[in-house]
C-alpha positions in Angstrom: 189.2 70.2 61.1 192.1 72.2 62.2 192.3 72.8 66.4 194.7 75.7 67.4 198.2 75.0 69.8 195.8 76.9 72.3 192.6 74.6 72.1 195.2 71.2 72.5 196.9 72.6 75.0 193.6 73.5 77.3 192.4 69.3 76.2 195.9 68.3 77.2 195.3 69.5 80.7 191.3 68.3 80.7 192.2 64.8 79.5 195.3 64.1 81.7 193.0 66.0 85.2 190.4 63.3 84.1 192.0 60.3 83.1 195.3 60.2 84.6 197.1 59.6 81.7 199.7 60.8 79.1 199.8 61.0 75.5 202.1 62.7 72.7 200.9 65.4 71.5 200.0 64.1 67.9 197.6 61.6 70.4 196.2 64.5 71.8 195.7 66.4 68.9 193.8 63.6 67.6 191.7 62.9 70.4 190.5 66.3 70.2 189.8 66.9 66.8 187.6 63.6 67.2 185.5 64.6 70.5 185.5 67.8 68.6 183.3 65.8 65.6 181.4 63.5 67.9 180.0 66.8 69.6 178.9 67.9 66.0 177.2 64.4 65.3 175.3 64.5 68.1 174.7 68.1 68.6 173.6 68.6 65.2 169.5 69.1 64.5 167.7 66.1 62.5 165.2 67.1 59.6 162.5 67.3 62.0 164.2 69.8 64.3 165.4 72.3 61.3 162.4 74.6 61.0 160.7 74.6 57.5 161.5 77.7 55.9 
């Protein structure tokens, strides 16, 4: 999964408002991209929510 300058920059300023702390930007990056698939894992329908076709 590929996140944009943009999309780090904007979790850059969420993560340091919310926690009070500073990382590099490769720690950033990869703090993202892993919220980033935790939302899809949760967030994603089981078999029983995906309508029968």
């Amino acid at each position: 999964m590929f996140l944009s300058d943009q999309a780090v920059k904007e979790f850059k300023e969420i993560y340091e408002a919310e926690f009070k702390e500073k990382l590099t930007d490769g720690e950033y990056r990869v703090r993202a991209e892993n919220f980033l698939r935790l939302m899809e894992l949760i967030t994603k329908p089981t078999a029983k929510e995906v309508p029968k076709k």
